[in-house]
PQR file with spaces between the fields and no chain letter, atoms N, CA, C, O and H, PARSE charges and radii, in Angstrom:
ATOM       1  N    UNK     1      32.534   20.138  145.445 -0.4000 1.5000
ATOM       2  CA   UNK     1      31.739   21.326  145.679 -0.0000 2.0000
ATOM       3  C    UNK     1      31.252   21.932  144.349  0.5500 1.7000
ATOM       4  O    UNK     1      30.191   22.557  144.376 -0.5500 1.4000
ATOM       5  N    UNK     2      32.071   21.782  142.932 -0.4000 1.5000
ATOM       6  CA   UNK     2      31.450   22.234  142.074 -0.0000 2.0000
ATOM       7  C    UNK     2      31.112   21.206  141.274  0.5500 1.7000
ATOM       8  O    UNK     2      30.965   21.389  140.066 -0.5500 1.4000
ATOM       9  H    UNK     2      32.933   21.275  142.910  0.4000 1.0000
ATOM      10  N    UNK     3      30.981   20.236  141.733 -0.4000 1.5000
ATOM      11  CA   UNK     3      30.408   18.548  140.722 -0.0000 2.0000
ATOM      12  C    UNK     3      28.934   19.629  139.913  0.5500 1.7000
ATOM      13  O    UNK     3      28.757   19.843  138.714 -0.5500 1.4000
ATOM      14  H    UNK     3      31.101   20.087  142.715  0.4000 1.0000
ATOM      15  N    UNK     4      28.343   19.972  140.749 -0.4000 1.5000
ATOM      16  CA   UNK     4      27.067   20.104  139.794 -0.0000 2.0000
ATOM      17  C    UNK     4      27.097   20.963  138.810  0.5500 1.7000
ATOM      18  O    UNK     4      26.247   20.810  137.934 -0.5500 1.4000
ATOM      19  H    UNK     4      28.487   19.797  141.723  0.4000 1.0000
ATOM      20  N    UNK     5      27.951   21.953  138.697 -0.4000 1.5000
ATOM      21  CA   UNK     5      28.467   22.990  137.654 -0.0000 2.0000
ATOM      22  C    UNK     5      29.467   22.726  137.018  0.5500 1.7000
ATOM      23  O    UNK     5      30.167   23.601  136.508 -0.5500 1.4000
ATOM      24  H    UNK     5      28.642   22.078  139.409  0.4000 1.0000
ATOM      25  N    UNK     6      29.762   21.195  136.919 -0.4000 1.5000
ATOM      26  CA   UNK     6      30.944   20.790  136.392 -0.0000 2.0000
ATOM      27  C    UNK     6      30.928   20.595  134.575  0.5500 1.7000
ATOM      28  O    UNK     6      31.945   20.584  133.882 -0.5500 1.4000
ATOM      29  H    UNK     6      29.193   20.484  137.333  0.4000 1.0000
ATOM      30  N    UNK     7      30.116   20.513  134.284 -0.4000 1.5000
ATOM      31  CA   UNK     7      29.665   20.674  132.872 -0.0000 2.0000
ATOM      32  C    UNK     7      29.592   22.345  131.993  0.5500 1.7000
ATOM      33  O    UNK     7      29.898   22.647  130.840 -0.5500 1.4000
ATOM      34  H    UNK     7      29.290   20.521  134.847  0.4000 1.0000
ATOM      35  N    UNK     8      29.153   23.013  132.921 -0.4000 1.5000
ATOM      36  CA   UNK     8      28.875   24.606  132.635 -0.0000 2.0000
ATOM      37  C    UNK     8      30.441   24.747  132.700  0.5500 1.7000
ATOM      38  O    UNK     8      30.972   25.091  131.645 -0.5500 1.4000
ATOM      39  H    UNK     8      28.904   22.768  133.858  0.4000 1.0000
ATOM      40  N    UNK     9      31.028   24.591  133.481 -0.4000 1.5000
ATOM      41  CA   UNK     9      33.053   24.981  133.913 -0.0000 2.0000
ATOM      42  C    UNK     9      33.689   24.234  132.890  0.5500 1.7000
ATOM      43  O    UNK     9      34.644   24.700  132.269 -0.5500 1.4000
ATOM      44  H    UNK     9      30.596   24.311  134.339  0.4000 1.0000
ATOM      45  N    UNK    10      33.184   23.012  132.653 -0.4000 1.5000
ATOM      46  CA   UNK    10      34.094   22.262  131.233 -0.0000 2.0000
ATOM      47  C    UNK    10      33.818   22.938  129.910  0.5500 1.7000
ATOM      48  O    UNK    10      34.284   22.338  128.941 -0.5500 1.4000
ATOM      49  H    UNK    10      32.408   22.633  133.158  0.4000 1.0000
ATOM      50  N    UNK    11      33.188   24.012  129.668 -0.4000 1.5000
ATOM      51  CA   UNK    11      32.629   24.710  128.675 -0.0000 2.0000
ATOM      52  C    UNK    11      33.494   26.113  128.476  0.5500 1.7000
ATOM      53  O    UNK    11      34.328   26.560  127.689 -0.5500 1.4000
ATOM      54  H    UNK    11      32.809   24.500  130.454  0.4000 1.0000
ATOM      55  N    UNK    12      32.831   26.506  129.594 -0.4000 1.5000
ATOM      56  CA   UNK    12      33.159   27.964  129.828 -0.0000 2.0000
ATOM      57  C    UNK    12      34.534   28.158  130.586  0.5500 1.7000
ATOM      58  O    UNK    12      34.595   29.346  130.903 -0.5500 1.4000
ATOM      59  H    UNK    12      32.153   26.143  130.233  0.4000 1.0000
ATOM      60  N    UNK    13      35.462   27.599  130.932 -0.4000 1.5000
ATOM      61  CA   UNK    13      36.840   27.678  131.229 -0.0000 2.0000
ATOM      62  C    UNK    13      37.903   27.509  129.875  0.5500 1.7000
ATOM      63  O    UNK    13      38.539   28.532  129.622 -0.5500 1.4000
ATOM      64  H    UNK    13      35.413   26.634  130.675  0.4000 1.0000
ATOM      65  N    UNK    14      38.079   26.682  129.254 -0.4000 1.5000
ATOM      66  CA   UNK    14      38.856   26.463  127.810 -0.0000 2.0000
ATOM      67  C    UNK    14      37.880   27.803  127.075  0.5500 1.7000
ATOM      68  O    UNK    14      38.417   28.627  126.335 -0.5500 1.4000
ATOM      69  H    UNK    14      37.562   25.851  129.460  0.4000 1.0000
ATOM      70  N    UNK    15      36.468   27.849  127.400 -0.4000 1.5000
ATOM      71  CA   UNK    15      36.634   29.502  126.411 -0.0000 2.0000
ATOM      72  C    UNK    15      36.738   30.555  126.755  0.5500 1.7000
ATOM      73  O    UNK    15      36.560   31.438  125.916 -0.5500 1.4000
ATOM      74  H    UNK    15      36.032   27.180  128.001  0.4000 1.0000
ATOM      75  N    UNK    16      37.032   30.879  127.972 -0.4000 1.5000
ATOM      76  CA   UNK    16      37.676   31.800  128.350 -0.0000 2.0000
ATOM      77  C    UNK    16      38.876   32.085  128.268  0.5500 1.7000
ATOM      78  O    UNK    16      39.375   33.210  128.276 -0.5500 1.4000
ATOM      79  H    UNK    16      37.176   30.162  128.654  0.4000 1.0000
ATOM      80  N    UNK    17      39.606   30.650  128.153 -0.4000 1.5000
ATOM      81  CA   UNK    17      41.200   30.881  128.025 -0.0000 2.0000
ATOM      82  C    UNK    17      41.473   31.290  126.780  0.5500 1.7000
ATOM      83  O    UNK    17      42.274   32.191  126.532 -0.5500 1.4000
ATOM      84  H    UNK    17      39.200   29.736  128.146  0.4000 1.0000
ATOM      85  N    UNK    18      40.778   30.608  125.866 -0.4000 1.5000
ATOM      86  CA   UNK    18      40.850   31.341  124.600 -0.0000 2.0000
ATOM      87  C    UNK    18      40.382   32.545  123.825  0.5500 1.7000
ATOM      88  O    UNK    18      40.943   33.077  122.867 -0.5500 1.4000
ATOM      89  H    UNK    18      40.127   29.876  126.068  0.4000 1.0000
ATOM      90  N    UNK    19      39.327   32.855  124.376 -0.4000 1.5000
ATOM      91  CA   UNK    19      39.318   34.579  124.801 -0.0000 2.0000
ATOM      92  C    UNK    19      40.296   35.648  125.232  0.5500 1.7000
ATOM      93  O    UNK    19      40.472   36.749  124.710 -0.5500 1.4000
ATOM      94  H    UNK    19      38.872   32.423  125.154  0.4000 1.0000
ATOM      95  N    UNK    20      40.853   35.161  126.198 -0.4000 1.5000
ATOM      96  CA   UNK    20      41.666   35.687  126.382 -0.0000 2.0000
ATOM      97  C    UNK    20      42.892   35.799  125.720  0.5500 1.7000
ATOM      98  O    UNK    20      43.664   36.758  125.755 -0.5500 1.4000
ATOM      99  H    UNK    20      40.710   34.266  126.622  0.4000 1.0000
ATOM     100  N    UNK    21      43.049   34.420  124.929 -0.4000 1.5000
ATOM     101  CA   UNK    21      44.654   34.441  124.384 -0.0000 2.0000
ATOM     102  C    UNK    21      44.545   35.041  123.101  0.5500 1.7000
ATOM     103  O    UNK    21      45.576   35.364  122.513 -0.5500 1.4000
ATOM     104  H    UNK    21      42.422   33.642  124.901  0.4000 1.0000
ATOM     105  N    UNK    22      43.040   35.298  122.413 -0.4000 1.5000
ATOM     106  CA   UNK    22      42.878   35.795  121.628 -0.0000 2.0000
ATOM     107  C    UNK    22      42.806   37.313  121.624  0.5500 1.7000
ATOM     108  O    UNK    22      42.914   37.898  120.546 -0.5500 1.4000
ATOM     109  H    UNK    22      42.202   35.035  122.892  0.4000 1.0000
ATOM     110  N    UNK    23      42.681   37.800  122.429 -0.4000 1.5000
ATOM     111  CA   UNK    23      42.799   39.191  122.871 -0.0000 2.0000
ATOM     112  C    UNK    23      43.737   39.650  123.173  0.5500 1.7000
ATOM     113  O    UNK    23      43.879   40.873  123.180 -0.5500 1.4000
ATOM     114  H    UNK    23      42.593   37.325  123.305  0.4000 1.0000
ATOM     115  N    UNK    24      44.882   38.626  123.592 -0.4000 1.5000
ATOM     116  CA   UNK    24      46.504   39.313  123.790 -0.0000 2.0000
ATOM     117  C    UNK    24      47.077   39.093  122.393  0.5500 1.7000
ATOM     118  O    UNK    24      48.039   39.809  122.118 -0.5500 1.4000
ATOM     119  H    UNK    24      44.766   37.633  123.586  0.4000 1.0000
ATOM     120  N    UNK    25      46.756   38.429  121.673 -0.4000 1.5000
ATOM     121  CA   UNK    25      47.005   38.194  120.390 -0.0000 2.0000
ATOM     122  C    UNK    25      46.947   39.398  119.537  0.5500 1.7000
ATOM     123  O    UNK    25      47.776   39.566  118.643 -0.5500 1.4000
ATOM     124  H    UNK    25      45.975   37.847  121.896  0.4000 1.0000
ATOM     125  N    UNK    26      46.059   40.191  119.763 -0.4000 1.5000
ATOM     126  CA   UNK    26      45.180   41.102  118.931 -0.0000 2.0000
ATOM     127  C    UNK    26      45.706   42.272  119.500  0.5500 1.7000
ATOM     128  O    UNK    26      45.860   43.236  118.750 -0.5500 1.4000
ATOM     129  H    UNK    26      45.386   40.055  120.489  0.4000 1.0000
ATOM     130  N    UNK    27      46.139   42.413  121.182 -0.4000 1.5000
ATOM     131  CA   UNK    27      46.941   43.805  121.624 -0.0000 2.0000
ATOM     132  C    UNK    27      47.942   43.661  121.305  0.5500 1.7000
ATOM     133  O    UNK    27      48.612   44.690  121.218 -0.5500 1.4000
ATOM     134  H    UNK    27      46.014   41.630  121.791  0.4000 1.0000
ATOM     135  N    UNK    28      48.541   42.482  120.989 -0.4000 1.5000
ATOM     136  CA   UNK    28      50.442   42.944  120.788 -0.0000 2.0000
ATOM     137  C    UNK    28      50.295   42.776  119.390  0.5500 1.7000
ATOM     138  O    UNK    28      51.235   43.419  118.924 -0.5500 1.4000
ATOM     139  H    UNK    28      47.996   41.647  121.059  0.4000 1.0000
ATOM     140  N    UNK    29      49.552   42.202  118.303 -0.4000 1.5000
ATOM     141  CA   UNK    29      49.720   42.807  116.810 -0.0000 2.0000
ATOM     142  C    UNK    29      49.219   44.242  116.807  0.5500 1.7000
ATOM     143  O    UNK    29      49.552   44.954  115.860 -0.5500 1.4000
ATOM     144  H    UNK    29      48.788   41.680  118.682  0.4000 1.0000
ATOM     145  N    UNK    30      48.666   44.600  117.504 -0.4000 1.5000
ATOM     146  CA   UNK    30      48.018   46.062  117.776 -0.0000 2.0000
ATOM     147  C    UNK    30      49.272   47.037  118.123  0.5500 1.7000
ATOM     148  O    UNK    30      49.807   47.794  117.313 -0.5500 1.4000
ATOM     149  H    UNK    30      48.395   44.022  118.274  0.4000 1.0000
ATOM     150  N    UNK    31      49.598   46.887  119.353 -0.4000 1.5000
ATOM     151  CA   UNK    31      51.287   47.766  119.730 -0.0000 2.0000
ATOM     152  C    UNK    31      52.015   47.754  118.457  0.5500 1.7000
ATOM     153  O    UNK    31      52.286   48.727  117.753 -0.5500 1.4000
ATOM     154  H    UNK    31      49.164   46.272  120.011  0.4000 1.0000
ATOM     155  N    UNK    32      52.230   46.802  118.304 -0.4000 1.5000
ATOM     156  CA   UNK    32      53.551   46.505  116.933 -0.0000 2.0000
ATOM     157  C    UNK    32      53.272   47.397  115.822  0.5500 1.7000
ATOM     158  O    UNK    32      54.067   48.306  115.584 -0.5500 1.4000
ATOM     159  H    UNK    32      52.010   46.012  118.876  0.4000 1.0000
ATOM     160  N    UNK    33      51.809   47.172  114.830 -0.4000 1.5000
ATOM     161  CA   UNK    33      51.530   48.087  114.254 -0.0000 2.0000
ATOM     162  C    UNK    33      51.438   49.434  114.572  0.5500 1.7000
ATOM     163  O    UNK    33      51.773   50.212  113.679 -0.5500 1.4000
ATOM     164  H    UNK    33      51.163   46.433  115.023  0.4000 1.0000
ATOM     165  N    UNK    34      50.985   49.996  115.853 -0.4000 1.5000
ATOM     166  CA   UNK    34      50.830   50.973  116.554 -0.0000 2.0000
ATOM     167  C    UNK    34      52.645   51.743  116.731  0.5500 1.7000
ATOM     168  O    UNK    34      52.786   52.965  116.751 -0.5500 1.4000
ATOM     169  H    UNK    34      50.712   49.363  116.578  0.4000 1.0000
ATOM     170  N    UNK    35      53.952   50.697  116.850 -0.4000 1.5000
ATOM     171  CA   UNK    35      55.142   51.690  116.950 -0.0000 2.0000
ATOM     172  C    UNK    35      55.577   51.481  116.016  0.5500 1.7000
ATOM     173  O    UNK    35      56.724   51.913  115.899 -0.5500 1.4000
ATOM     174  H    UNK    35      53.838   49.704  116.834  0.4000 1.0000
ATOM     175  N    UNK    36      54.995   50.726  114.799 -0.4000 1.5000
ATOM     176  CA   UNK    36      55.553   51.216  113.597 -0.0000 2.0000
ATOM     177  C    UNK    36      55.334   52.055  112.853  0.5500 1.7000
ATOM     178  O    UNK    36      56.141   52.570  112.078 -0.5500 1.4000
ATOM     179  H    UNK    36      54.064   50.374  114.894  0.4000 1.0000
ATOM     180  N    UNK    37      53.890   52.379  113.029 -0.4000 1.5000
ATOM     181  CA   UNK    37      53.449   53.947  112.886 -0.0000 2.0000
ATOM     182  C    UNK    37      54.033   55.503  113.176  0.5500 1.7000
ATOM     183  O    UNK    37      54.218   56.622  112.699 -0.5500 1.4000
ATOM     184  H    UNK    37      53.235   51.962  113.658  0.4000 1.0000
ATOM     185  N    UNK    38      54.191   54.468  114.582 -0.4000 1.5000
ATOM     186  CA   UNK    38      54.893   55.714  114.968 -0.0000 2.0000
ATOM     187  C    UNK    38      56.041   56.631  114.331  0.5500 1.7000
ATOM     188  O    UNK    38      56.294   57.783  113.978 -0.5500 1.4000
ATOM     189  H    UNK    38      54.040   53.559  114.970  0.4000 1.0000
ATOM     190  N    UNK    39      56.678   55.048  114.447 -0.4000 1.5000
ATOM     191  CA   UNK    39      58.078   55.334  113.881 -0.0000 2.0000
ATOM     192  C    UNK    39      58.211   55.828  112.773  0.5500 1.7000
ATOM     193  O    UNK    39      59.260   56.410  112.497 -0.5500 1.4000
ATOM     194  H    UNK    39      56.472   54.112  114.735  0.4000 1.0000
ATOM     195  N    UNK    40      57.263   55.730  111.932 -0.4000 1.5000
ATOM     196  CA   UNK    40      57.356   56.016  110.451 -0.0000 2.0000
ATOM     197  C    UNK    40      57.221   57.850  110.488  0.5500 1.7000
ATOM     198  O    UNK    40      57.809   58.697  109.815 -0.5500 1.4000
ATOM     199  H    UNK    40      56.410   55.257  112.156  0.4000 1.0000
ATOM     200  N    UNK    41      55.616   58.054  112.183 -0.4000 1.5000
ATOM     201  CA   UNK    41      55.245   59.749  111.961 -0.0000 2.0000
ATOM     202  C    UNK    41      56.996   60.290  112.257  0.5500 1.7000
ATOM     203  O    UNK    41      57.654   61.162  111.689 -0.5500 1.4000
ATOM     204  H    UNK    41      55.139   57.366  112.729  0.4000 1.0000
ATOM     205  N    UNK    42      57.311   59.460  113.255 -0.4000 1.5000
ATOM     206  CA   UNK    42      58.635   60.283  113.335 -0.0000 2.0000
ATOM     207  C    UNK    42      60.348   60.835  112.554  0.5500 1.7000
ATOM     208  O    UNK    42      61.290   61.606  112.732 -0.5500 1.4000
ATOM     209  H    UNK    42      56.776   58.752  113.717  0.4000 1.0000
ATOM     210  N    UNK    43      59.677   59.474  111.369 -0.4000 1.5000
ATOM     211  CA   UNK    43      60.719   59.470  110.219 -0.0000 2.0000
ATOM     212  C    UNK    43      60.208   60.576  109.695  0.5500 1.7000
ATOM     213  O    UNK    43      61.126   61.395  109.714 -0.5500 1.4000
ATOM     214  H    UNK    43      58.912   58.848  111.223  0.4000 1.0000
ATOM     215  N    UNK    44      58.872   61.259  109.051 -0.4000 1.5000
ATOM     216  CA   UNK    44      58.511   62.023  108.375 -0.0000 2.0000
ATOM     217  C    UNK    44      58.842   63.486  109.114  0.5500 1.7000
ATOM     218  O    UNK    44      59.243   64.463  108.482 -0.5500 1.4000
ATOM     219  H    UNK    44      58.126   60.594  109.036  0.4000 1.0000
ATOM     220  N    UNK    45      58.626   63.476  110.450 -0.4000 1.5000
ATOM     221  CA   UNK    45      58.730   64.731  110.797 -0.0000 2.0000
ATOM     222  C    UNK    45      60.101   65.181  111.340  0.5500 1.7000
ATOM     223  O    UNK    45      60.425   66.263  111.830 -0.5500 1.4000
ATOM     224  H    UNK    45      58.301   62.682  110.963  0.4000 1.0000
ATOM     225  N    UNK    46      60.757   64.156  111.141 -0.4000 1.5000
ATOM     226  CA   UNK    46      62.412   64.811  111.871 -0.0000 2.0000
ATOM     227  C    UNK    46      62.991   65.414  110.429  0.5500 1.7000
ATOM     228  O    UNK    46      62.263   65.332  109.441 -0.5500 1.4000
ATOM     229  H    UNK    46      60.493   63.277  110.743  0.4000 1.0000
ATOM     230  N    UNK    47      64.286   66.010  110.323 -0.4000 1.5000
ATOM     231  CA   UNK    47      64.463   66.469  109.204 -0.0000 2.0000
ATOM     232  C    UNK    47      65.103   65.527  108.631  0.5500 1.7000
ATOM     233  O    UNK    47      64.794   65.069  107.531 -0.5500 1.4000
ATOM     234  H    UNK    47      64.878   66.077  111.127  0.4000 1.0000
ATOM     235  N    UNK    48      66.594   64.938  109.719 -0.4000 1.5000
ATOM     236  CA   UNK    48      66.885   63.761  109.375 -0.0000 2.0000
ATOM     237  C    UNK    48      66.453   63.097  108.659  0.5500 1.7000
ATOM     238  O    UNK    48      66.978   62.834  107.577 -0.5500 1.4000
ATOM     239  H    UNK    48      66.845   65.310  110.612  0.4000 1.0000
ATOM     240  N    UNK    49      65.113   62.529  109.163 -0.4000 1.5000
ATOM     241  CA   UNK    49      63.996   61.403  108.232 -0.0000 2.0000
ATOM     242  C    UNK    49      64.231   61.647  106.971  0.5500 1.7000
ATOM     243  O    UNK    49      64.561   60.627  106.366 -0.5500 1.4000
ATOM     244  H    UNK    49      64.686   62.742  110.042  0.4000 1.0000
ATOM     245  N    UNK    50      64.189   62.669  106.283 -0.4000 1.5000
ATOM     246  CA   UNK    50      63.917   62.940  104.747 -0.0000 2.0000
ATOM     247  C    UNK    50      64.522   62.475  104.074  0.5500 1.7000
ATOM     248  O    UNK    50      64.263   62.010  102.964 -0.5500 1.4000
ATOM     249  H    UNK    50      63.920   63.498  106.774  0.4000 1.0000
ATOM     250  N    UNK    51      65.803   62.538  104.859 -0.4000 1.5000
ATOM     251  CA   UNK    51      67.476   62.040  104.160 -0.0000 2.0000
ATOM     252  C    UNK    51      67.056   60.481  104.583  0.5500 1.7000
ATOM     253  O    UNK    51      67.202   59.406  104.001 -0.5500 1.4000
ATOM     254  H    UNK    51      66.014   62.915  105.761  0.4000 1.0000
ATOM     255  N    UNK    52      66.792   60.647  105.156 -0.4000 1.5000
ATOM     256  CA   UNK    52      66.730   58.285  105.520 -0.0000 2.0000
ATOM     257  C    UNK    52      65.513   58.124  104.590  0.5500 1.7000
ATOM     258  O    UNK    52      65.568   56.911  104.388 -0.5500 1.4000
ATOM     259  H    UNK    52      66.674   61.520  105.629  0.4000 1.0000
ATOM     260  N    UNK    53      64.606   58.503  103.997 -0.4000 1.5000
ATOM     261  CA   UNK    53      63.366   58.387  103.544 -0.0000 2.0000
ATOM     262  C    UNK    53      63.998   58.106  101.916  0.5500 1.7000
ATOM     263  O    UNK    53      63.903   57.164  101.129 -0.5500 1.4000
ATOM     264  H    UNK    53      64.561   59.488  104.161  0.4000 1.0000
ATOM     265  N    UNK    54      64.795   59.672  101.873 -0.4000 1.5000
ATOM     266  CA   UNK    54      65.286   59.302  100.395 -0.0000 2.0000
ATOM     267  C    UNK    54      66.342   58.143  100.258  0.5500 1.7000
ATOM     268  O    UNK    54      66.065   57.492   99.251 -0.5500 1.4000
ATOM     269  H    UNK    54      64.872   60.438  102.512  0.4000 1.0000
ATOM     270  N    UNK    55      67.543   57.608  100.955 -0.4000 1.5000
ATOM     271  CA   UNK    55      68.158   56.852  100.906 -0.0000 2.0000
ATOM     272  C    UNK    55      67.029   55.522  100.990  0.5500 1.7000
ATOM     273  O    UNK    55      67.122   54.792  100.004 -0.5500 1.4000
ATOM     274  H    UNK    55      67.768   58.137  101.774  0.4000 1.0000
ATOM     275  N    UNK    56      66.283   55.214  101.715 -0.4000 1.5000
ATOM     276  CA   UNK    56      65.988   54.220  101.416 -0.0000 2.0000
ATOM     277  C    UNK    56      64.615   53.881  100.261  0.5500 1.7000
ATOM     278  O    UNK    56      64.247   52.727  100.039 -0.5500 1.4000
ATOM     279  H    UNK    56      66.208   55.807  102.517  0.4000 1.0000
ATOM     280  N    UNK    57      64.175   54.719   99.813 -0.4000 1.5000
ATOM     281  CA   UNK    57      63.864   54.866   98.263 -0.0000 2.0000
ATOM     282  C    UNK    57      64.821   54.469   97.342  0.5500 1.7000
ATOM     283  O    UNK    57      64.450   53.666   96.485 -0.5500 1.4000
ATOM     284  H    UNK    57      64.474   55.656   99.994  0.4000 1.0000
ATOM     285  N    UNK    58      66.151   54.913   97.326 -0.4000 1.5000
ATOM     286  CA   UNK    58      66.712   54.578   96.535 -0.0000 2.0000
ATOM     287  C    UNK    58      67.477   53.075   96.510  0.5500 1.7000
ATOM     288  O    UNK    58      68.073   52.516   95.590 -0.5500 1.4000
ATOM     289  H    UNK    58      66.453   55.565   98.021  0.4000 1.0000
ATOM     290  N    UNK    59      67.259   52.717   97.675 -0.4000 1.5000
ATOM     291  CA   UNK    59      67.851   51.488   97.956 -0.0000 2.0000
ATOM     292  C    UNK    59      66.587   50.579   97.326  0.5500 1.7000
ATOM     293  O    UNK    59      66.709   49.602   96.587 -0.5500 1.4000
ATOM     294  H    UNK    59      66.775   53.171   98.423  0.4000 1.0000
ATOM     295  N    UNK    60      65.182   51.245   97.884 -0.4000 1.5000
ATOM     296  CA   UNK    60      64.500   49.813   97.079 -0.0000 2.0000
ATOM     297  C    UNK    60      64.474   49.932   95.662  0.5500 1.7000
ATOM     298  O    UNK    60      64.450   48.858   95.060 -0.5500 1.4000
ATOM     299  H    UNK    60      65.083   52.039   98.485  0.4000 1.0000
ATOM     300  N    UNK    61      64.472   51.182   94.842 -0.4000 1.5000
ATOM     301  CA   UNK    61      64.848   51.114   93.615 -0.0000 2.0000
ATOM     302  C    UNK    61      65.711   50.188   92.966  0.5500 1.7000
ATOM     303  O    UNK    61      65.504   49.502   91.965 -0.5500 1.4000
ATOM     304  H    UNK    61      64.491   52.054   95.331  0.4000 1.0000
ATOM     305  N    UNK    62      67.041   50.311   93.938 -0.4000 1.5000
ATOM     306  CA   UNK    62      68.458   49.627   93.382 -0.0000 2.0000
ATOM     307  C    UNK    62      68.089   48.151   93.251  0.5500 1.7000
ATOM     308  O    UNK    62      68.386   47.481   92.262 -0.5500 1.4000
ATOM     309  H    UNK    62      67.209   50.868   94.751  0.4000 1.0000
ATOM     310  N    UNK    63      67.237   47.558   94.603 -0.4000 1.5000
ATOM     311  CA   UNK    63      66.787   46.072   94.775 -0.0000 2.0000
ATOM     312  C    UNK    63      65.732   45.920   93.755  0.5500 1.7000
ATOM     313  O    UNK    63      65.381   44.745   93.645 -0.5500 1.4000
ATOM     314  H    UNK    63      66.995   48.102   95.407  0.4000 1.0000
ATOM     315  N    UNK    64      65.169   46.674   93.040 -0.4000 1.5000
ATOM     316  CA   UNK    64      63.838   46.550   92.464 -0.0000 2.0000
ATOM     317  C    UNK    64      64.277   46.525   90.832  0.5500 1.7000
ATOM     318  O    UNK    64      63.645   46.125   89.854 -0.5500 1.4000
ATOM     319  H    UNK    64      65.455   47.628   93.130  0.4000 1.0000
ATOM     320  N    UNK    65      65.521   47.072   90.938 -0.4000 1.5000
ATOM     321  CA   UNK    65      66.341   46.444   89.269 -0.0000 2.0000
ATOM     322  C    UNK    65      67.163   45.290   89.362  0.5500 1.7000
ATOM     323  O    UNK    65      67.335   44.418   88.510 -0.5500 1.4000
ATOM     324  H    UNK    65      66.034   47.397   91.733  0.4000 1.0000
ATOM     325  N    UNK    66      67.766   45.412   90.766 -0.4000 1.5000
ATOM     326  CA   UNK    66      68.222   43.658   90.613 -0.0000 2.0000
ATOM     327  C    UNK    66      67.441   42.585   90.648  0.5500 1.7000
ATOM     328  O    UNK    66      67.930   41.469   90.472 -0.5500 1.4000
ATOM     329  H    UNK    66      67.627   46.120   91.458  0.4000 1.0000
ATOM     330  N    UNK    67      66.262   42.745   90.854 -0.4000 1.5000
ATOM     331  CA   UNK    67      65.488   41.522   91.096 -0.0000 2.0000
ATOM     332  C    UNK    67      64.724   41.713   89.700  0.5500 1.7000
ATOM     333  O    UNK    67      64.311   40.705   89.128 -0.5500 1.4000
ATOM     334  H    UNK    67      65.865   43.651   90.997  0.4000 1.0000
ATOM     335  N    UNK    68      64.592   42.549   89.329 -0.4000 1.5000
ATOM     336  CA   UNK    68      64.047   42.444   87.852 -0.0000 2.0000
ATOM     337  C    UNK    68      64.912   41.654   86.679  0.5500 1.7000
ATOM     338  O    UNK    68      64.512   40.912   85.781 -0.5500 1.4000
ATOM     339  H    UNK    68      64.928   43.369   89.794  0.4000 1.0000
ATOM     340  N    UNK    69      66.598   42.207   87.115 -0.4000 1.5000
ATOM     341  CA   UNK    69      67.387   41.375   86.066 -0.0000 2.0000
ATOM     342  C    UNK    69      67.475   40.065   86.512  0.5500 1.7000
ATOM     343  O    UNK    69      67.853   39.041   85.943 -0.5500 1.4000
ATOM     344  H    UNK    69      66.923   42.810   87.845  0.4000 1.0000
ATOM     345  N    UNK    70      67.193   40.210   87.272 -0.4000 1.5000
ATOM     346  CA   UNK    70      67.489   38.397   88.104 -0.0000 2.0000
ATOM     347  C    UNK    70      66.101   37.852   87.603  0.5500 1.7000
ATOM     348  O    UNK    70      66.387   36.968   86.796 -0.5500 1.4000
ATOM     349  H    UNK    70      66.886   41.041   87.734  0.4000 1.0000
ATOM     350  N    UNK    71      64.908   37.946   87.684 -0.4000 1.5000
ATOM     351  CA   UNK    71      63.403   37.680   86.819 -0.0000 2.0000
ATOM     352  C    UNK    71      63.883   37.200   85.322  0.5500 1.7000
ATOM     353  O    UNK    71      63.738   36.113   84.763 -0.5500 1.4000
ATOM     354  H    UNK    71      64.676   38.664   88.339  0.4000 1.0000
ATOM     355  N    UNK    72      64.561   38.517   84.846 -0.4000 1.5000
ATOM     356  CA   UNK    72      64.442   38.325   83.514 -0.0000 2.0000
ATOM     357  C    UNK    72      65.716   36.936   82.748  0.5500 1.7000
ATOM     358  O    UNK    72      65.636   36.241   81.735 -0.5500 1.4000
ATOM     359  H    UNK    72      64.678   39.400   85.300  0.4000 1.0000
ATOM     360  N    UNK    73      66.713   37.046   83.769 -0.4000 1.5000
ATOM     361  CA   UNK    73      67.578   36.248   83.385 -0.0000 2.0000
ATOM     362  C    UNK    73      67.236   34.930   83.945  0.5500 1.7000
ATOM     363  O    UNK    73      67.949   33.955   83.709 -0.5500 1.4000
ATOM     364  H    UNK    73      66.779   37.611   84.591  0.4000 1.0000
């Protein structure tokens, strides 16, 4: 029944699928970035946050001299 559109469907089916998989591709790197955002507005605005904000400043500091002596040595 679709022999005669069978050429137009061998085309346009594989690119649709990939349309599509490319578009779920693109919403869930989208979410992800989207609750890490979040997470970050909510680190900034809790008070908590400030204290986790500064601790982990200082943690990449601490990593950011060991990996320097580790470079240099």
């Amino acid at each position: 029944m679709t022999l005669p559109v069978a050429g137009l469907t061998a085309v346009l089916v594989p690119s649709l699928m990939w349309i599509t998989l490319r578009w779920l591709e693109d919403a869930i790197s989208g979410f992800r970035a989207f609750t890490a955002l979040l997470r970050l507005l909510f680190l900034l605005l809790l008070p908590a946050g400030q204290d986790a904000l500064h601790d982990i400043r200082m943690l990449r500091a601490d990593l950011y001299t060991h990996i320097m002596h580790l470079a240099v040595t």
